[in-house]
N, CA, C, O and CB atoms as a CASP TS submission, in Angstrom:
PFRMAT TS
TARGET T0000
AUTHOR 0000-0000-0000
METHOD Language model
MODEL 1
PARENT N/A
ATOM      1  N   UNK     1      35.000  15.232  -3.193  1.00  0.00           N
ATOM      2  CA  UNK     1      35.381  14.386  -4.302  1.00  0.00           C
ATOM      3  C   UNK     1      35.319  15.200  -5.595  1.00  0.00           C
ATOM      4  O   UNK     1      34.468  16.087  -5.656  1.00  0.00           O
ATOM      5  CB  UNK     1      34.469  13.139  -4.383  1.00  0.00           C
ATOM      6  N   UNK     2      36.023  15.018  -6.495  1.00  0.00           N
ATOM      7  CA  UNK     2      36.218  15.879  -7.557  1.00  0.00           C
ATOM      8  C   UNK     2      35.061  14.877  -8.162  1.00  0.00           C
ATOM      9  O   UNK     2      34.653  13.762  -7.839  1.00  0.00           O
ATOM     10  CB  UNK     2      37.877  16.126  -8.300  1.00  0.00           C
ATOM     11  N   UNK     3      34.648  16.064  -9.468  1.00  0.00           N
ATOM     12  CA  UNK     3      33.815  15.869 -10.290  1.00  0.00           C
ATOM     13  C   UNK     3      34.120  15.084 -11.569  1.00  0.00           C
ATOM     14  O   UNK     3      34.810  15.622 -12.435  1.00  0.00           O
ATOM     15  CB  UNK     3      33.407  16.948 -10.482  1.00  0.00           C
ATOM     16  N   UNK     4      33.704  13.993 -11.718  1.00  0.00           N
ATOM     17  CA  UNK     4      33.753  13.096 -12.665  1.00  0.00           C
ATOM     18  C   UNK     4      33.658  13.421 -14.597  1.00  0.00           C
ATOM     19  O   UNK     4      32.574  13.736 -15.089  1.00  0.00           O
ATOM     20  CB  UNK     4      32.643  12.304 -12.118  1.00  0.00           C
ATOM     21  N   UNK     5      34.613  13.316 -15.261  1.00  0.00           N
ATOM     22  CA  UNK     5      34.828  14.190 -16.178  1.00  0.00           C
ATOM     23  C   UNK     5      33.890  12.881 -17.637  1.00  0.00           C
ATOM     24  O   UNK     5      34.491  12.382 -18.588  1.00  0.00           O
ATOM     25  CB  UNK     5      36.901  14.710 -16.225  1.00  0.00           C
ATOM     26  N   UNK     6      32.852  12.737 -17.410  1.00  0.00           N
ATOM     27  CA  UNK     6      31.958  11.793 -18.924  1.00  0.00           C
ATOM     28  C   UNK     6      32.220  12.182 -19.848  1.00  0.00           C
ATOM     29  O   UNK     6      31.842  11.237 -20.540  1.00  0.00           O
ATOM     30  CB  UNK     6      30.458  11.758 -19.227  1.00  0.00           C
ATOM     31  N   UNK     7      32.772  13.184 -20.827  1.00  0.00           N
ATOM     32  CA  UNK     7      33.690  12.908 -21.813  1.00  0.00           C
ATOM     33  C   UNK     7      35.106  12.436 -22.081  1.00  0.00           C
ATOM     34  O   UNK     7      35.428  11.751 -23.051  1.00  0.00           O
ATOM     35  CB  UNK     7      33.675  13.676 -22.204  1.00  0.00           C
ATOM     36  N   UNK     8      35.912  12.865 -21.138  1.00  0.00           N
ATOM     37  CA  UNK     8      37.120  12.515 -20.909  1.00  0.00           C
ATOM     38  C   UNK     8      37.497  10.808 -21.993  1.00  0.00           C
ATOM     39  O   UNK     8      37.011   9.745 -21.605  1.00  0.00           O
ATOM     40  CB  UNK     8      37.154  12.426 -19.068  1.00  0.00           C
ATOM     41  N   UNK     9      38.258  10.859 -23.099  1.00  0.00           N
ATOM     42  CA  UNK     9      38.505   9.836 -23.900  1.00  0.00           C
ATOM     43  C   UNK     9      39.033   8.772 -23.545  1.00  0.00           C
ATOM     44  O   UNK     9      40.166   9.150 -23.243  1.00  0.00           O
ATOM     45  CB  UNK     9      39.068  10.127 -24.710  1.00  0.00           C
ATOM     46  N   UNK    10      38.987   7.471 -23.334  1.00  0.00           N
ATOM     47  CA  UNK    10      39.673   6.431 -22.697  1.00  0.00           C
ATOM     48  C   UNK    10      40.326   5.698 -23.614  1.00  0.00           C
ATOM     49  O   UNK    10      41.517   5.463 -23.412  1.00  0.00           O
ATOM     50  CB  UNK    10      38.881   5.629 -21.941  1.00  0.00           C
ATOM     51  N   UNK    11      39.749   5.249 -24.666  1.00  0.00           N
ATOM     52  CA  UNK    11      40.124   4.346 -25.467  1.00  0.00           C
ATOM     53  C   UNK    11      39.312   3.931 -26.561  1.00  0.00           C
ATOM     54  O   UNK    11      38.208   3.386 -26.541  1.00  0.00           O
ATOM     55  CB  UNK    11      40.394   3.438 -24.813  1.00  0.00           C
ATOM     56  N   UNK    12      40.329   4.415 -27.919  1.00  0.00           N
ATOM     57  CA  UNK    12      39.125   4.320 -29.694  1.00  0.00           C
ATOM     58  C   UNK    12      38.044   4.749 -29.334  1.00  0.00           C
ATOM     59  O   UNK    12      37.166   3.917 -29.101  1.00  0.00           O
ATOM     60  CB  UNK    12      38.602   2.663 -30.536  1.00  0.00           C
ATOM     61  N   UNK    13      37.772   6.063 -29.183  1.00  0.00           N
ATOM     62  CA  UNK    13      36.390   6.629 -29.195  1.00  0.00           C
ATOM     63  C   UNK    13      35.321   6.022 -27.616  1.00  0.00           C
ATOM     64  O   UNK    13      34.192   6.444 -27.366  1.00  0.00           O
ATOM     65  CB  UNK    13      35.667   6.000 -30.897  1.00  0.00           C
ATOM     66  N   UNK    14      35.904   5.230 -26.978  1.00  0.00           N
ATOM     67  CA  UNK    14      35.561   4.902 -25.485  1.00  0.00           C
ATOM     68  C   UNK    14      35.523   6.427 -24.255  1.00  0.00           C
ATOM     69  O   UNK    14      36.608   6.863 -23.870  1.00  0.00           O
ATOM     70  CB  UNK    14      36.949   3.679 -24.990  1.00  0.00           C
ATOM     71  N   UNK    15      34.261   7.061 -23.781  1.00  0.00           N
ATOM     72  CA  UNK    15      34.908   7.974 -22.874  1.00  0.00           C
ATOM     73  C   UNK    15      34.256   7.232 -21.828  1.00  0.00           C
ATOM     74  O   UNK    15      33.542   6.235 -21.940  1.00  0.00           O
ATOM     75  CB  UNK    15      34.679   9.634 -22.990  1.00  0.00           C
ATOM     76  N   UNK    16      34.647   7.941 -20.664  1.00  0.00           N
ATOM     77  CA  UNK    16      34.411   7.610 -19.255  1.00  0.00           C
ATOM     78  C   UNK    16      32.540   7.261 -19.332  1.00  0.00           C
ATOM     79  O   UNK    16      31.921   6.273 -18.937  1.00  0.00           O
ATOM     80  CB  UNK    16      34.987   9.156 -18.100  1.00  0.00           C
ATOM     81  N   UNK    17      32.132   8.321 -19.896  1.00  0.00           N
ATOM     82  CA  UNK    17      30.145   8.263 -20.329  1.00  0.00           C
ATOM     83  C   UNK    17      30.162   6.804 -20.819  1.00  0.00           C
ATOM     84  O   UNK    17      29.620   6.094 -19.971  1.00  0.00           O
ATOM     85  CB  UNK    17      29.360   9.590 -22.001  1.00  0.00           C
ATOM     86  N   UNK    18      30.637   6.030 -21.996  1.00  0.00           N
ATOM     87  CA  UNK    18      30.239   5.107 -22.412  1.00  0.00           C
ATOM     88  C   UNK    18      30.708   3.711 -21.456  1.00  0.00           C
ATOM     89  O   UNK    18      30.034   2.683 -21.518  1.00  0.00           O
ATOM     90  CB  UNK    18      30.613   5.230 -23.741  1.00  0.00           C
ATOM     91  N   UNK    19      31.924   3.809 -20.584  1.00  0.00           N
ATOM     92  CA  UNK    19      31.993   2.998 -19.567  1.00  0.00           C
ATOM     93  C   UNK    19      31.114   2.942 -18.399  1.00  0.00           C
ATOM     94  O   UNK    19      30.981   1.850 -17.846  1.00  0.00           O
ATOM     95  CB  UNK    19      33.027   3.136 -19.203  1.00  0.00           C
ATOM     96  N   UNK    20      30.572   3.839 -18.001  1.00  0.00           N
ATOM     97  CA  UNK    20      29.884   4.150 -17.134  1.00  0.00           C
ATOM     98  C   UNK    20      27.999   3.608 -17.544  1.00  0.00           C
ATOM     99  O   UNK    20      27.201   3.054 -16.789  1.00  0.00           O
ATOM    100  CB  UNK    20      30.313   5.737 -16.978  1.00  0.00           C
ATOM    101  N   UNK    21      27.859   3.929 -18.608  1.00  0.00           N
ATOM    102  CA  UNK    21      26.375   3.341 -19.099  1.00  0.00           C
ATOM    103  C   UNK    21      26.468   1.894 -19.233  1.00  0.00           C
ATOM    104  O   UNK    21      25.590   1.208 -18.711  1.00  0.00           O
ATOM    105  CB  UNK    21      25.849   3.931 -20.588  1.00  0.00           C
ATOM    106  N   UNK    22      27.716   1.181 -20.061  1.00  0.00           N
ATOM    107  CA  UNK    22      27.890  -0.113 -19.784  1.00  0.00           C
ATOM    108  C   UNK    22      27.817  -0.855 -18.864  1.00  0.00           C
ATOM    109  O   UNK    22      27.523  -2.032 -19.072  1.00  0.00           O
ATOM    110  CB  UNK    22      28.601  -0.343 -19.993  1.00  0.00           C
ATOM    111  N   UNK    23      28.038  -0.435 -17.709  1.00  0.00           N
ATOM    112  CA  UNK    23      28.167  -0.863 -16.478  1.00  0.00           C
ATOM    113  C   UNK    23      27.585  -0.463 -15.273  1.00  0.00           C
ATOM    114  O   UNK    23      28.014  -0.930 -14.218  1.00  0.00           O
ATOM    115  CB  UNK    23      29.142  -0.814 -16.314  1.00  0.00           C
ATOM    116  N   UNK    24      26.468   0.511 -15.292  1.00  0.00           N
ATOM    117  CA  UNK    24      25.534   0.994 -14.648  1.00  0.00           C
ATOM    118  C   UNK    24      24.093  -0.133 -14.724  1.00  0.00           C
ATOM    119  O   UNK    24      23.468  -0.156 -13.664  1.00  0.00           O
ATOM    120  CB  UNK    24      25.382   2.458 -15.260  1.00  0.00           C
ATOM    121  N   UNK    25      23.604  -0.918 -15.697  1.00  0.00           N
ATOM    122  CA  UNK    25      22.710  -1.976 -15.259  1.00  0.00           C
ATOM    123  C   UNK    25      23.107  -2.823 -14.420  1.00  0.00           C
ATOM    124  O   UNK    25      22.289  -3.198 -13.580  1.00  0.00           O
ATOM    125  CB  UNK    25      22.288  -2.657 -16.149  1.00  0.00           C
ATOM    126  N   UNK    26      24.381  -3.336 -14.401  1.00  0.00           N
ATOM    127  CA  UNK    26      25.066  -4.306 -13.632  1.00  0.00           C
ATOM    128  C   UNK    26      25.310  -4.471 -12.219  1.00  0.00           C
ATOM    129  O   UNK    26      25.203  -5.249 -11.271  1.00  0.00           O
ATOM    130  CB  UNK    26      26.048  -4.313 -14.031  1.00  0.00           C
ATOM    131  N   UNK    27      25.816  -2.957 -12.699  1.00  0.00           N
ATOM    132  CA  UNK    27      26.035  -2.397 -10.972  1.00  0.00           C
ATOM    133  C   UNK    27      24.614  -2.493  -9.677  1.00  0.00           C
ATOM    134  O   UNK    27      24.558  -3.048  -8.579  1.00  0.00           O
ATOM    135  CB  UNK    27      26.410  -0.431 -11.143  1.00  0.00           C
ATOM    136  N   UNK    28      23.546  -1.614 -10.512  1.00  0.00           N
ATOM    137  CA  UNK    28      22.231  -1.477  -9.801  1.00  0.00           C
ATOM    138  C   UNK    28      21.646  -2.811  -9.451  1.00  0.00           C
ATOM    139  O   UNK    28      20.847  -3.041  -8.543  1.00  0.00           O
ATOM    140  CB  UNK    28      21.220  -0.703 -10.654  1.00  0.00           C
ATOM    141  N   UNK    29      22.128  -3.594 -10.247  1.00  0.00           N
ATOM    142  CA  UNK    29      21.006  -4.668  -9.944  1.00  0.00           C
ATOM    143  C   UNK    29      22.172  -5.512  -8.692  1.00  0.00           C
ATOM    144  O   UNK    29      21.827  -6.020  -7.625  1.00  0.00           O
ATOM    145  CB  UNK    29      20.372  -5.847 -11.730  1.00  0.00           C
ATOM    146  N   UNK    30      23.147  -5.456  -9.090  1.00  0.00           N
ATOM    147  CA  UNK    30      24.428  -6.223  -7.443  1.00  0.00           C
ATOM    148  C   UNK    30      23.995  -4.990  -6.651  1.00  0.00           C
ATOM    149  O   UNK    30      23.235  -5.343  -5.750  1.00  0.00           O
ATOM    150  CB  UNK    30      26.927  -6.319  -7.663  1.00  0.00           C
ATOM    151  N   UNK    31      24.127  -4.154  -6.658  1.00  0.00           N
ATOM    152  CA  UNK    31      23.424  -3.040  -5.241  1.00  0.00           C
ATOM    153  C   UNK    31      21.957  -3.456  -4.883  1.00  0.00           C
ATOM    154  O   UNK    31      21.950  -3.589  -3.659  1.00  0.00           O
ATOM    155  CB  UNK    31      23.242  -1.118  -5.753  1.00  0.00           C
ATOM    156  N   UNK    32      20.884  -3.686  -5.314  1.00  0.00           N
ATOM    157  CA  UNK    32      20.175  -3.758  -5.473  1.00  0.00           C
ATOM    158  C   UNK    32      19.571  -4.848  -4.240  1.00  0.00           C
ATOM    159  O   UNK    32      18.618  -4.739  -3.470  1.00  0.00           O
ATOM    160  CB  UNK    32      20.251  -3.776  -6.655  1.00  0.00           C
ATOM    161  N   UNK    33      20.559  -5.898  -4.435  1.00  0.00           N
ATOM    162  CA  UNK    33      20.235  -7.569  -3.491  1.00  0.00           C
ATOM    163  C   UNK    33      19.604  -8.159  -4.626  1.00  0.00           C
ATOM    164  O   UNK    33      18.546  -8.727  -4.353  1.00  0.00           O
ATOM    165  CB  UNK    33      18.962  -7.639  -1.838  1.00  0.00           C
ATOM    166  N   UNK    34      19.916  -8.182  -5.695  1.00  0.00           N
ATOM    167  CA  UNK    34      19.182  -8.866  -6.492  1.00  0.00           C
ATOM    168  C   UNK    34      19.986  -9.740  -7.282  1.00  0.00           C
ATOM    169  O   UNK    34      19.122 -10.467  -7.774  1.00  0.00           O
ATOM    170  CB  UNK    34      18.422  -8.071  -7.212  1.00  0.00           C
ATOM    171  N   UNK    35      21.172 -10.171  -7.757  1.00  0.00           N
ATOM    172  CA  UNK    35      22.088 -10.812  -7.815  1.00  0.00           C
ATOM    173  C   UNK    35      22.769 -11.536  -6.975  1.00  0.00           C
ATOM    174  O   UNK    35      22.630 -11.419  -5.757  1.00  0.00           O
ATOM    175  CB  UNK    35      22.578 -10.313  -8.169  1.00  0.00           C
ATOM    176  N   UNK    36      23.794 -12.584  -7.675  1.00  0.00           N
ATOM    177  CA  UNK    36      24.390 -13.487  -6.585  1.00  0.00           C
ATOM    178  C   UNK    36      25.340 -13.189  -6.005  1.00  0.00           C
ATOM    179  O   UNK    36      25.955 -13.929  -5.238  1.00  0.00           O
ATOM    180  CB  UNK    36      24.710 -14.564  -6.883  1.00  0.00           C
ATOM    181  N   UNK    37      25.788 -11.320  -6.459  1.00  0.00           N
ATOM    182  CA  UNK    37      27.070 -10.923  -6.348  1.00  0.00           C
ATOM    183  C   UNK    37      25.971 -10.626  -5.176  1.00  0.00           C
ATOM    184  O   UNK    37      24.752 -10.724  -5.034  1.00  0.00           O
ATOM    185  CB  UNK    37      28.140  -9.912  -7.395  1.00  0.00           C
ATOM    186  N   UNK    38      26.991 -10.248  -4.495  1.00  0.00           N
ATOM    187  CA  UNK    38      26.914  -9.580  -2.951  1.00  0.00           C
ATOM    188  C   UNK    38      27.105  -7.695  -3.428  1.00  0.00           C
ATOM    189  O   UNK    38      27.853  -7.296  -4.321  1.00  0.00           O
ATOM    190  CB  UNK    38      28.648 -10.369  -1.657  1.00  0.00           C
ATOM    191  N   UNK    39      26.379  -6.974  -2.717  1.00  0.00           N
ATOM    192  CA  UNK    39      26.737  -5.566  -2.515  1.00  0.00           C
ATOM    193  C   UNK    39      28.060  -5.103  -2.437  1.00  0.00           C
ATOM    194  O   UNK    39      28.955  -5.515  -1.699  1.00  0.00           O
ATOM    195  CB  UNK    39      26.215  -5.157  -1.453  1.00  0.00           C
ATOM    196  N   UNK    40      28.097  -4.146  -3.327  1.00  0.00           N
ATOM    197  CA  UNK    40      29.849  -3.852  -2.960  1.00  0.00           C
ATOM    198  C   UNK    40      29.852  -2.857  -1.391  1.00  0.00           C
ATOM    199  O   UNK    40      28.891  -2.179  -1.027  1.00  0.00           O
ATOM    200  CB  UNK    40      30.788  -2.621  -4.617  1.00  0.00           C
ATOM    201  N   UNK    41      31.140  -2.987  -0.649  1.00  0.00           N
ATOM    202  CA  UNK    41      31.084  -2.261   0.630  1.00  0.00           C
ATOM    203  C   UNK    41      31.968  -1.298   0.557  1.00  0.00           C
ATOM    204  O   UNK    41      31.897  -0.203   1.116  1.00  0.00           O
ATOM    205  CB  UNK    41      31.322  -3.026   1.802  1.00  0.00           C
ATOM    206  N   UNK    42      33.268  -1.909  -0.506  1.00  0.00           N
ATOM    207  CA  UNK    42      34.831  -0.863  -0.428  1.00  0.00           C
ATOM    208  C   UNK    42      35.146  -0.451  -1.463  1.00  0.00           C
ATOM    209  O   UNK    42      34.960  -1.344  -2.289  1.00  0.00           O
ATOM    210  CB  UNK    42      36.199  -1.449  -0.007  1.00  0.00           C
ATOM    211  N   UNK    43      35.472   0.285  -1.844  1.00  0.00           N
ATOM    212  CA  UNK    43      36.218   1.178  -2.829  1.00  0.00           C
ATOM    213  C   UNK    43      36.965   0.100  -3.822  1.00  0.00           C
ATOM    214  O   UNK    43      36.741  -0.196  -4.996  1.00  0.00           O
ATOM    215  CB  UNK    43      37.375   2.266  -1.994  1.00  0.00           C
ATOM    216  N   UNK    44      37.773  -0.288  -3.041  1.00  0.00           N
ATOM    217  CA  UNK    44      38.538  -1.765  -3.753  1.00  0.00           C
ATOM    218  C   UNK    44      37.727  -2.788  -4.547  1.00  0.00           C
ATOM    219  O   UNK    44      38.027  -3.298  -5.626  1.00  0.00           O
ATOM    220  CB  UNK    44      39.153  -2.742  -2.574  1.00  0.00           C
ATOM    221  N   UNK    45      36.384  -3.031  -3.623  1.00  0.00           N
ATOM    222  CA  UNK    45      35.399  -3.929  -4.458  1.00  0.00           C
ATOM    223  C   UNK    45      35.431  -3.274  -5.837  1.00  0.00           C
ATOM    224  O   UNK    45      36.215  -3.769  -6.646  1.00  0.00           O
ATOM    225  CB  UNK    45      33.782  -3.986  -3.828  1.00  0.00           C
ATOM    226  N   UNK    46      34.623  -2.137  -6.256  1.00  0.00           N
ATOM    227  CA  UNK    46      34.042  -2.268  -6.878  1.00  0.00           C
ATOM    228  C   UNK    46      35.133  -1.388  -8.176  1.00  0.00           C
ATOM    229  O   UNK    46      34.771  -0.971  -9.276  1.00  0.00           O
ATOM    230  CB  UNK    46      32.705  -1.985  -6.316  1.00  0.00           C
ATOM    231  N   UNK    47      36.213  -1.339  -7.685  1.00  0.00           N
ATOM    232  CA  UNK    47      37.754  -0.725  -8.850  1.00  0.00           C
ATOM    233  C   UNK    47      37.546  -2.273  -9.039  1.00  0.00           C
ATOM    234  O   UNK    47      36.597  -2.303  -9.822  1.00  0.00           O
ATOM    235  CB  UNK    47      39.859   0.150  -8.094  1.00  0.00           C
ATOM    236  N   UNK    48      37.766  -3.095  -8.867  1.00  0.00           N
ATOM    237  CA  UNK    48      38.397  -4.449  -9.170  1.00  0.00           C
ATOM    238  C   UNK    48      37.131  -5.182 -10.184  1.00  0.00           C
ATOM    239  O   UNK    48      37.391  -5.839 -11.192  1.00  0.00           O
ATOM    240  CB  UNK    48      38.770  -5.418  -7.525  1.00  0.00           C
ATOM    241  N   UNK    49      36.127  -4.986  -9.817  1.00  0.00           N
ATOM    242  CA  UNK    49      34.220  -4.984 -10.238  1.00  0.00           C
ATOM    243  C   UNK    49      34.775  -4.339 -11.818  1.00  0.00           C
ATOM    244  O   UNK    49      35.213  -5.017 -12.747  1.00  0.00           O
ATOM    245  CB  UNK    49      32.681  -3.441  -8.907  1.00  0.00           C
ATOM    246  N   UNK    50      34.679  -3.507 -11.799  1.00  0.00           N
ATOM    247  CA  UNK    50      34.866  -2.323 -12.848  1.00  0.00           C
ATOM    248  C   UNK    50      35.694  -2.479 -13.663  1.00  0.00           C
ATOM    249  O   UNK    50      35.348  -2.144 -14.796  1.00  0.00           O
ATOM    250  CB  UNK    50      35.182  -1.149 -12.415  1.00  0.00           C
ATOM    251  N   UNK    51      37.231  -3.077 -13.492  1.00  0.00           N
ATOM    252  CA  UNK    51      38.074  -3.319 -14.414  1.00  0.00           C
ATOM    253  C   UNK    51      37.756  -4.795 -14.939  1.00  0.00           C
ATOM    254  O   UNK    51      37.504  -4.786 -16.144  1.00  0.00           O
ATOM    255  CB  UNK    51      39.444  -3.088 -13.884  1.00  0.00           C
ATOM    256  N   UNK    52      37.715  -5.756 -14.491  1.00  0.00           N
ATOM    257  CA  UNK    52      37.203  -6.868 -14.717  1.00  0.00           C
ATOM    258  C   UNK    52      35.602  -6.644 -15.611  1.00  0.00           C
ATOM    259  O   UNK    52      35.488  -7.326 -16.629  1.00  0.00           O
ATOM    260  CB  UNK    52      37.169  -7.564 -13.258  1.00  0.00           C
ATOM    261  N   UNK    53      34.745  -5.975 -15.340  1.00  0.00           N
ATOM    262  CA  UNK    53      33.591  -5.886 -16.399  1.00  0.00           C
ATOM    263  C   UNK    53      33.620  -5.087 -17.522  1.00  0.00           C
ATOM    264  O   UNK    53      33.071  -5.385 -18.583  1.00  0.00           O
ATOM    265  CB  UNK    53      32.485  -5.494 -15.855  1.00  0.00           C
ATOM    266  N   UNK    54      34.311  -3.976 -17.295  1.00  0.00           N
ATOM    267  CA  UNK    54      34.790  -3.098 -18.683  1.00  0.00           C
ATOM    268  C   UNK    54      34.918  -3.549 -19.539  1.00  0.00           C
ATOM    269  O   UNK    54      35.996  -4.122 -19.698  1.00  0.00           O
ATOM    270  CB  UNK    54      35.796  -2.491 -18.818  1.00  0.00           C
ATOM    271  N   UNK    55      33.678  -3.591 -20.886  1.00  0.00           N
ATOM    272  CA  UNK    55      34.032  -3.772 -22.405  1.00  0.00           C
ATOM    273  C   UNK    55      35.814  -3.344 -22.515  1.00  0.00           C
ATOM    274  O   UNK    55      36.358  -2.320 -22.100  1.00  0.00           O
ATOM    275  CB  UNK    55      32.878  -2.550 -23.485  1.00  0.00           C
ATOM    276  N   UNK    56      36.363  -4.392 -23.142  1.00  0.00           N
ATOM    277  CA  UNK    56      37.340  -4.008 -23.853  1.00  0.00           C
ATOM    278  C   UNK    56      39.014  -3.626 -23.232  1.00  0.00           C
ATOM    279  O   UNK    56      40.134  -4.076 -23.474  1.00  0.00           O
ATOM    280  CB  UNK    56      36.693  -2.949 -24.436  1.00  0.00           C
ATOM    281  N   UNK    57      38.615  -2.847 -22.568  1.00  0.00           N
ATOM    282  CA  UNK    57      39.636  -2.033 -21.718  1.00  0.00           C
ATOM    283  C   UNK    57      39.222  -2.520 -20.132  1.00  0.00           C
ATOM    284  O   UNK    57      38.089  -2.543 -19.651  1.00  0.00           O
ATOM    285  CB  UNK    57      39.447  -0.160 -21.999  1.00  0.00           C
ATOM    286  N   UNK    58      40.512  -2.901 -19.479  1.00  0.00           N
ATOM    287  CA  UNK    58      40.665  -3.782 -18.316  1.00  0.00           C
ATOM    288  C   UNK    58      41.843  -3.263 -17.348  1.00  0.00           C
ATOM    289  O   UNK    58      42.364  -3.977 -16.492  1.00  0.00           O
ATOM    290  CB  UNK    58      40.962  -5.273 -18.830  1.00  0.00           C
ATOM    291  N   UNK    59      42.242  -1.722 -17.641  1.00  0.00           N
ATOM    292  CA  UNK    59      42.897  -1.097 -16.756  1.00  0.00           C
ATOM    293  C   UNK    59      41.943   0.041 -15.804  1.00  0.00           C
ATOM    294  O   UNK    59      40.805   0.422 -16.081  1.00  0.00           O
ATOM    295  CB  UNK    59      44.027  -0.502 -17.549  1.00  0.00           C
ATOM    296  N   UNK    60      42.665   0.391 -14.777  1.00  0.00           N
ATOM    297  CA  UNK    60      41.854   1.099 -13.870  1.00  0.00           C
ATOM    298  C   UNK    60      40.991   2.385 -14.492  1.00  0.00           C
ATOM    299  O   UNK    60      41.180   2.610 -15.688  1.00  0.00           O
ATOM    300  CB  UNK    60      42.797   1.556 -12.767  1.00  0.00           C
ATOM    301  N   UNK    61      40.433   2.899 -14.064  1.00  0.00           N
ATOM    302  CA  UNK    61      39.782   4.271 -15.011  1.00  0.00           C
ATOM    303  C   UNK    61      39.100   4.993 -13.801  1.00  0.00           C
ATOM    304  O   UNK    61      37.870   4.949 -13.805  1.00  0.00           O
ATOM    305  CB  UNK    61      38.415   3.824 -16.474  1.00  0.00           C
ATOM    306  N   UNK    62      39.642   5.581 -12.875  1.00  0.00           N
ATOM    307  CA  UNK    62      39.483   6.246 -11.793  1.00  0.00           C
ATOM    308  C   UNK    62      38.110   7.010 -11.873  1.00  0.00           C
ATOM    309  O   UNK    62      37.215   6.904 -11.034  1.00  0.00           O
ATOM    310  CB  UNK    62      40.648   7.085 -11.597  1.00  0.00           C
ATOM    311  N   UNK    63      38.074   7.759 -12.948  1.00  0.00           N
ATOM    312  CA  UNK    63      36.512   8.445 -12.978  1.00  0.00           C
ATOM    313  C   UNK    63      35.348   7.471 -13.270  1.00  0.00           C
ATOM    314  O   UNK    63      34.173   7.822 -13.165  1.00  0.00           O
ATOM    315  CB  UNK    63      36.388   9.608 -14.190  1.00  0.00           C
ATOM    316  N   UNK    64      35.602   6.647 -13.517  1.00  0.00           N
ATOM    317  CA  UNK    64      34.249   5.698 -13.467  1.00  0.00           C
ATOM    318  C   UNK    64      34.596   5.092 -11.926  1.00  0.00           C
ATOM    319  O   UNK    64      33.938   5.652 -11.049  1.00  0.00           O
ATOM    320  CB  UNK    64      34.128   4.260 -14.942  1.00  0.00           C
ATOM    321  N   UNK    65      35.396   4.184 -11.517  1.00  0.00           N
ATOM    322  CA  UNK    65      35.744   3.685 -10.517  1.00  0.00           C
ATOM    323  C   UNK    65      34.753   4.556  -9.239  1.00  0.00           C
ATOM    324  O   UNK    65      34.012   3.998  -8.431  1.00  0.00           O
ATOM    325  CB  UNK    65      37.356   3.767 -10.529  1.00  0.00           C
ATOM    326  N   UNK    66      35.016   6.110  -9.358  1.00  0.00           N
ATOM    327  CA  UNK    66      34.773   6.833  -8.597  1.00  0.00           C
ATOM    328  C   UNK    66      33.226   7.547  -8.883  1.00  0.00           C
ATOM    329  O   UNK    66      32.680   8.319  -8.094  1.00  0.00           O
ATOM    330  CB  UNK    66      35.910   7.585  -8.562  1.00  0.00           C
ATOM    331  N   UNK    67      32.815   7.224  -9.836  1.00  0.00           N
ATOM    332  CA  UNK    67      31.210   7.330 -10.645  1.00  0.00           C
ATOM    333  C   UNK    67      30.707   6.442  -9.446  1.00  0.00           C
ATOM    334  O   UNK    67      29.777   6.776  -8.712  1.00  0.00           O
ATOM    335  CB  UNK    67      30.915   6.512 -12.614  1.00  0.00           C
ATOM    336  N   UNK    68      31.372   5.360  -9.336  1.00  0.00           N
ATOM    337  CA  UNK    68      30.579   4.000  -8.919  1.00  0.00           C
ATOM    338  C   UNK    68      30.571   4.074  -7.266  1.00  0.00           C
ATOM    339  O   UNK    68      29.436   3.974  -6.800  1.00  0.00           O
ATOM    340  CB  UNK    68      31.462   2.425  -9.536  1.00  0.00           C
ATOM    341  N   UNK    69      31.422   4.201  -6.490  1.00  0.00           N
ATOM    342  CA  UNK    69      31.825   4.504  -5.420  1.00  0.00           C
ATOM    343  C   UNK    69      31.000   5.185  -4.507  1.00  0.00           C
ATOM    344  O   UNK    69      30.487   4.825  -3.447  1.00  0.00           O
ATOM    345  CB  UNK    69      32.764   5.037  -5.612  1.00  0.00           C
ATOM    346  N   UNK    70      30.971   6.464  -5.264  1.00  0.00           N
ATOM    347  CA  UNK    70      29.748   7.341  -4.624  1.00  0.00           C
ATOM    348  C   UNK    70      28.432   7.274  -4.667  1.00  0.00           C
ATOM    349  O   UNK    70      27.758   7.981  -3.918  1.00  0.00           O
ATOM    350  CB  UNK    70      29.761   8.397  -4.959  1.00  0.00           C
ATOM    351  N   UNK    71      27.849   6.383  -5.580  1.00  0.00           N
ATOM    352  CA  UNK    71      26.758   5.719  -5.542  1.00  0.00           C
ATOM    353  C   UNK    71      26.830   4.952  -4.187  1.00  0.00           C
ATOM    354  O   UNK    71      25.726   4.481  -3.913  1.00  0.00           O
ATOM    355  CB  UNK    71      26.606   4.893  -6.768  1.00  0.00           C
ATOM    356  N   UNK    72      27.743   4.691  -3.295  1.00  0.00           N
ATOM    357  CA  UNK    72      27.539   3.524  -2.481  1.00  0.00           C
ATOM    358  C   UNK    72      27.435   4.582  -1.406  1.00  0.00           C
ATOM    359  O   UNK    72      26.986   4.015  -0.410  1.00  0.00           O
ATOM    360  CB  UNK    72      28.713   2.210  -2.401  1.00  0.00           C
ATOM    361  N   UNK    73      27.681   6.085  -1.112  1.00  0.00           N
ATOM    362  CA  UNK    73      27.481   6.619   0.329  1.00  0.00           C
ATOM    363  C   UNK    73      25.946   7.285   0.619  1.00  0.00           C
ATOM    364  O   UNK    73      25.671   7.741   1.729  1.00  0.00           O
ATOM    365  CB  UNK    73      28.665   7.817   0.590  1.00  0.00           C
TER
END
């Protein structure tokens, strides 16, 4: 898997780093069993997870998508 680029600019001063911290409490605690969300299992879960929770910006963003992903193997 290629290496995930945390500066890389997304949007008005948004990089992949600041999507990724936004959405890293969220994530841990649905991995976790500690939420009502269920564990993510597929790749698809948690792109779809990710665009839907993203401050602001609600299109795909592959290097976070894929931040998140590999947390799950």
């Amino acid at each position: 898997m290629a290496k995930v680029n945390l500066d890389k600019h997304i949007w008005e001063g948004w990089t992949v780093r600041h999507f990724i911290e936004e959405l890293e409490p969220y994530f841990n605690i649905i991995n976790d069993g500690t939420s009502w969300k269920k564990p993510f299992k597929t790749k698809q879960e948690v792109k779809e997870w990710c665009m839907d929770n993203q401050p602001y910006y609600k299109k795909y963003i592959p290097d976070v998508v894929n931040h998140f992903y590999s947390k799950l193997k």
